[in-house]
ROGU-639950 format. One record per residue (C-alpha): residue in one letter; y, z, x. Coordinates in steps of 0.001 Angstrom, whole numbers, padded with zeros to 6 digits, always signed. Last residue first. Example, Ala and Ser with C-alpha at 12.3 -4.5 7.8 and 13.67 -1.06 7.14 Angstrom:
! ROGU-639950
S-001060+007140+013670/A-004500+007800+012300/
***
This chain:
! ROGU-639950
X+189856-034981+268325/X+188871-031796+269090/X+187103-029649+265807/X+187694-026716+264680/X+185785-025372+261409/X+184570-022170+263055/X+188268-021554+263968/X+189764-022371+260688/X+186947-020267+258867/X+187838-016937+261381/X+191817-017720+259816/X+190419-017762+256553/X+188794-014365+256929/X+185183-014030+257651/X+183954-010844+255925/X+180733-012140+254405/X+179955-014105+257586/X+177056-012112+258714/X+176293-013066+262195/X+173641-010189+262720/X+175634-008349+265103/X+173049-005165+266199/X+173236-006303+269429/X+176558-005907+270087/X+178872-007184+272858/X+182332-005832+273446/X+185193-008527+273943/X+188463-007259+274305/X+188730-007534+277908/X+188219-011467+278187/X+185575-012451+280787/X+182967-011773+278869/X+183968-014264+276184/X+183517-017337+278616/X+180399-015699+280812/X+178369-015413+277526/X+179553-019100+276282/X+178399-020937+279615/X+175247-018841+279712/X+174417-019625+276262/X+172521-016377+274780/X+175795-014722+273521/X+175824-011384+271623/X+177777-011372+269095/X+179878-008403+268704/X+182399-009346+265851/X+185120-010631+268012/X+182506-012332+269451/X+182003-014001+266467/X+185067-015134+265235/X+185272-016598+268475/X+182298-018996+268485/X+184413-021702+267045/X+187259-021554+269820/X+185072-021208+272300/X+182923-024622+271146/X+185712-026781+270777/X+187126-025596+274213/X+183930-026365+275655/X+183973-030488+274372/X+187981-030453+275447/X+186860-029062+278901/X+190254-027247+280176/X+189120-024400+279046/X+192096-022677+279681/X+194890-024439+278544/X+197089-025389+282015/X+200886-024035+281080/X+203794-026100+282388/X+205367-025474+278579/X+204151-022222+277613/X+201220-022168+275344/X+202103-022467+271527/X+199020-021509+268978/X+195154-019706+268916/X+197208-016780+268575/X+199411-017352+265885/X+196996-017962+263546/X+196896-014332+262168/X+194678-011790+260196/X+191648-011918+262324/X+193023-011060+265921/X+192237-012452+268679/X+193689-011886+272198/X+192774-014530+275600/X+190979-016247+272798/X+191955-019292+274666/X+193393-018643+278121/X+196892-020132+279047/X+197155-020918+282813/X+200893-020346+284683/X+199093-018898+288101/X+201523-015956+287874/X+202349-016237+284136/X+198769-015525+283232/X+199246-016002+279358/X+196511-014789+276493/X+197356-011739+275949/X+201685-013176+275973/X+200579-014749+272989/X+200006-011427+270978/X+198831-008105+272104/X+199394-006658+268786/X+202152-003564+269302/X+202164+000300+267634/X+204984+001850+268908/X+205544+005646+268312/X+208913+006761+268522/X+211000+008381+271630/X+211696+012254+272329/X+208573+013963+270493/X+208630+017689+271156/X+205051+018575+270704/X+203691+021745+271808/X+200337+020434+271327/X+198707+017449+272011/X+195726+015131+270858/X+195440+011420+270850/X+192602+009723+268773/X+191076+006218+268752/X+189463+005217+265572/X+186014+002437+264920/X+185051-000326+262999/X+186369-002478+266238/X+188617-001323+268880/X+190234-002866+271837/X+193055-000641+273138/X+195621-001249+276230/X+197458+002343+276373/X+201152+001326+277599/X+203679+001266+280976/X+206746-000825+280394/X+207778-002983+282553/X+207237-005952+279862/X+203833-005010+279539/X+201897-002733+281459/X+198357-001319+281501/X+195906+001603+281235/X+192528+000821+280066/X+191275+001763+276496/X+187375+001051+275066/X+186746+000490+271418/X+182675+000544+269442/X+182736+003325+266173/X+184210+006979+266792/X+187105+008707+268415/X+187590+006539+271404/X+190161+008693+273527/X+193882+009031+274263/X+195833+010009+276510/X+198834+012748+276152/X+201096+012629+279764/X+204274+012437+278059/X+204129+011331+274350/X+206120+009323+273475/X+207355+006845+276261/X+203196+006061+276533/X+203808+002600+274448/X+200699+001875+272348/X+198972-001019+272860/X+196863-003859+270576/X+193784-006093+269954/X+192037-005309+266475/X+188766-005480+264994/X+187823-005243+261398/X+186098-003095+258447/X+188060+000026+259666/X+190487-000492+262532/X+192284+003320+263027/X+194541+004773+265037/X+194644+008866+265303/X+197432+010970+266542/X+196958+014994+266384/X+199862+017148+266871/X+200203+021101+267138/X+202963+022538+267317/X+205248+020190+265927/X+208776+020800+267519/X+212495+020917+266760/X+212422+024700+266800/X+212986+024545+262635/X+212504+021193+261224/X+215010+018352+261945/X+213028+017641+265386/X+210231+016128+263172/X+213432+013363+262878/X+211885+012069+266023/X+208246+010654+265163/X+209870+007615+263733/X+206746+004886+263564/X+206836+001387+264441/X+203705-000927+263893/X+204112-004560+264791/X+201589-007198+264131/X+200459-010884+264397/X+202485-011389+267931/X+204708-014014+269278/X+206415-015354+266861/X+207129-011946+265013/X+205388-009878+262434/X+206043-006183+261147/X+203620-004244+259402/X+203887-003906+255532/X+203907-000413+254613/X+200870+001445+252810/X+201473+005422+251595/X+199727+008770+252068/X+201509+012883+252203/X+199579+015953+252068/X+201604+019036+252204/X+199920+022086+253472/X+201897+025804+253322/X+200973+028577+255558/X+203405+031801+255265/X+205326+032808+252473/X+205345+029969+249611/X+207234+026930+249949/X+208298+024848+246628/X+208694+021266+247685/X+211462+019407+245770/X+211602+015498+246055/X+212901+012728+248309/X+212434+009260+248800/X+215168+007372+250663/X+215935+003431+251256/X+218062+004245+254658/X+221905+003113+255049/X+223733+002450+258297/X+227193+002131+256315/X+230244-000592+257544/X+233435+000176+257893/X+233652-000823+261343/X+233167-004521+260556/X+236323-004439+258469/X+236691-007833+257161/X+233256-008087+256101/X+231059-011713+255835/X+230613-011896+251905/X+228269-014513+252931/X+229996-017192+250415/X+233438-015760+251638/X+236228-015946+249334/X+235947-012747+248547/X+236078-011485+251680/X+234958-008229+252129/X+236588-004879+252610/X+237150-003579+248674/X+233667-004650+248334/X+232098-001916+250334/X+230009-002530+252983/X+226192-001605+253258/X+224659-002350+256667/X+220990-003306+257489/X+220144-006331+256731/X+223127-008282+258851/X+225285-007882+255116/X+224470-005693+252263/X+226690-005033+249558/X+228734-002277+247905/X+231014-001619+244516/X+228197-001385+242601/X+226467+001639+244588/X+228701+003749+243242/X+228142+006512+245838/X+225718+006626+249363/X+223773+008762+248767/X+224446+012249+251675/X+221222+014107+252319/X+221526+016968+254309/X+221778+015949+257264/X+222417+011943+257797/X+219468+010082+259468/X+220197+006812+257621/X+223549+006867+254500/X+221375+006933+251598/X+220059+004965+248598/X+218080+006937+246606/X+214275+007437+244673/X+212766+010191+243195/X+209335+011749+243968/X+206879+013643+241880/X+204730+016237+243347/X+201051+016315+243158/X+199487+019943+243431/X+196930+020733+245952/X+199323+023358+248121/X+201709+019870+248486/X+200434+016238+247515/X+202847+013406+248189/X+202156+009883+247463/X+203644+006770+247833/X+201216+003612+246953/X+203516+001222+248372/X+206119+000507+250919/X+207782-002555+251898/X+210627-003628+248776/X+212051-000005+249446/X+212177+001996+246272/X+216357+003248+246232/X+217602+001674+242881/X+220164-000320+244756/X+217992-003136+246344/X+219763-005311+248707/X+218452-008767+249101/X+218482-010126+252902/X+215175-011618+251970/X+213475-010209+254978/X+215222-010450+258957/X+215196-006961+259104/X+213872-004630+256406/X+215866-001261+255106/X+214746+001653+256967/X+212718+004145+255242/X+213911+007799+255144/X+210950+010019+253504/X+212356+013153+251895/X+212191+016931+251708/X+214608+019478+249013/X+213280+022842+249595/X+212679+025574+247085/X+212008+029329+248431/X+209141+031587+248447/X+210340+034621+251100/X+210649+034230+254963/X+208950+032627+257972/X+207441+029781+256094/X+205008+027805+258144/X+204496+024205+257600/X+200936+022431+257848/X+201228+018896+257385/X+198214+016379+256671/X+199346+012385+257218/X+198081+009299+256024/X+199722+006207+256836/X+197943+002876+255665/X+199501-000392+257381/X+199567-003830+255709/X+198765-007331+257146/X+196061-007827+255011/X+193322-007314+257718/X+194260-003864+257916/X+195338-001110+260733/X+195071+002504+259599/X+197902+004958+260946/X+196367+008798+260898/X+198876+011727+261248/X+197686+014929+261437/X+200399+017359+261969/X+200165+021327+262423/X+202517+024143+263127/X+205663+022637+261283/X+208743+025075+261247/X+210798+026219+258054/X+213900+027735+259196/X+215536+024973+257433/X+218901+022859+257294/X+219116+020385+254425/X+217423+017081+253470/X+214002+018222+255128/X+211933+015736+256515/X+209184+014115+255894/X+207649+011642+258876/X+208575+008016+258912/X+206822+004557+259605/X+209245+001913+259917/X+210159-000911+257865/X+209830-004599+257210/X+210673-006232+260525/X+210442-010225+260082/X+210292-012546+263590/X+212782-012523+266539/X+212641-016154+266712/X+215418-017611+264503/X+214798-016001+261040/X+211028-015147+259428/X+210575-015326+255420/X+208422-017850+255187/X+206071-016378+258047/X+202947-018052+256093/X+204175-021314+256662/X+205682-021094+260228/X+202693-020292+260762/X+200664-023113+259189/X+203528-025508+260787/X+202836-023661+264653/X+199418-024196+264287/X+198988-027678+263429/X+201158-028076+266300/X+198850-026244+268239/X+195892-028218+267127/X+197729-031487+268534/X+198593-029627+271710/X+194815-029191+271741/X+193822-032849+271318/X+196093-034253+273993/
***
């Protein structure tokens, strides 16, 4: 009786910290974007770097080197960063243009810093088309502008009369790039809020697509890398995108196995301090990058319906210690055990190395667990979730 008690706990101190989540589908923020140009080019992209850095805070760090290559004379090119507007978030439209998600924009280009202006504009349009008089519209289902003339005024939702004249809109950035003849490097950074949902801490989505708006609709040359600096995460990245590429443990401890979920086939990744990189060239990027937590469904064996504790971990969020399936056996079943996994799991997501034979079988029997002996059981970086589980006690 004593775990359903704890998950119940759980479920109100999520429920708490997802304020802003609707129903069950959980709270999309934004997506990930590359720069594009707001008008037809010739310009072509022979190198990206793009490196996605997972944090402890919930946020996302993109950081991505371009190399473009300008066929013809200098010329002056308008490029911008389309941001969808978030899902299931405040439902509060924001007319200026600067998405309520992203932070610390930058773009660098040929080692100069370029300033940026903001718009709102109608999504994946070419060139740029803002949306006008922004005054006279609102937004309704998060991410549709409609113009008052076709609402209800009457209506406390402003629910629209004319569903079809609604506006996919994007938050926009945009800004002038001067291109030189030949080789020309932009550097472009900023931090986005990762998605959430009930059943997993973290969503990353990325639009590789719209690199198709340069010229040849290709990157040449593309390098992924995914990084957990200072932590450890649990996650998989959906194959659809880049046909056949693998990837490979860059640097610090993280091993990959090949896997499925939902029917769809995926890079399982456990990584800790360390970066996983996929390289490929001749890119012509047909579906976006998905970036997905392996959330309460990690822990679930729906064929012999048993719910493993610490079957995924993740630092940042409680969900995962939370909400079996009804008809589920928890797994231990020992309440005295159970105490004792869930305390010791901060660390082994850390590396400990257990000397209890009990506890060393336990964690080595979940994938993400990699054993180091250099783990000195520092607690300096214990989060408050890794505090709730050493602090757990059965009742």
């Amino acid at each position: 009786m004593s775990i359903f008690r704890n998950i119940v706990l759980c479920v109100v101190l999520l429920l708490g910290v997802m304020s802003q989540v609707q129903a069950n589908d959980g709270t999309y923020y934004t997506k990930g974007n590359q720069l594009v140009p707001l008008q037809e080019t010739d310009i072509s992209v022979r190198r990206e770097v793009l490196t996605i850095s997972l944090m402890d805070n919930g946020m996302a760090r993109v950081d991505v080197q371009y190399e473009f290559w300008n066929p013809g004379p200098a010329k002056r090119l308008t490029m911008g960063f389309e941001a969808d507007p978030p899902y299931n978030y405040d439902y509060k439209f924001y007319p200026d243009g600067r998405h309520p998600s992203i932070s610390l924009f930058t773009v660098e280009m040929n080692g100069r810093q370029l300033e940026y202006n903001n718009a709102v504009c109608v999504a994946d349009t070419l060139p740029l088309t803002k949306v006008k008089d922004l005054k006279r519209y609102y937004m309704w289902d998060n991410n549709w502008l409609y113009d008052t003339a076709n609402a209800d005024p009457k209506s406390a939702y402003n629910v629209p009369i004319d569903y079809d004249a609604g506006i996919p809109f994007a938050y926009v950035y945009y800004f002038d790039a001067d291109f030189q003849p030949g080789l020309n490097r932009v550097h472009h950074t900023y931090v986005y809020r990762m998605s959430t949902g009930v059943g997993f801490p973290y969503l990353v989505d990325y639009k590789l697509t719209p690199a198709a708006r340069w010229a040849g609709g290709k990157i040449d040359d593309f390098t992924l890398t995914i990084r957990a600096d200072s932590t450890a995460k649990h996650f998989v990245v959906y194959d659809s995108a880049f046909a056949g590429a693998s990837f490979t443990v860059g640097e610090g401890m993280g091993k990959l196995r090949r896997s499925n979920r939902f029917g769809d086939s995926c890079t399982e990744v456990s990584l800790r301090n360390g970066a996983i990189r996929l390289h490929t060239t001749n890119f012509h990027p047909a579906t976006e990058l998905r970036i997905e937590a392996v959330g309460i469904d990690g822990m679930s064996n729906y064929a012999n319906k048993t719910f493993r504790i610490g079957g995924s971990y993740d630092r940042s969020s409680r969900v995962l210690l939370c909400i079996p399936h009804e008809g589920q056996t928890v797994v231990p079943a020992d309440p005295a055990f159970r105490q004792r996994v869930i305390r010791n799991l901060p660390f082994a997501n850390r590396g400990h190395v257990f000397r209890d034979k009990r506890l060393r079988e336990y964690f080595e029997g979940l994938w993400w667990y990699m054993p180091d002996p250099d783990y000195m059981d520092d607690t300096s970086d214990f989060t408050p979730v890794d505090w709730e589980c050493v602090n757990y006690k059965e009742n």
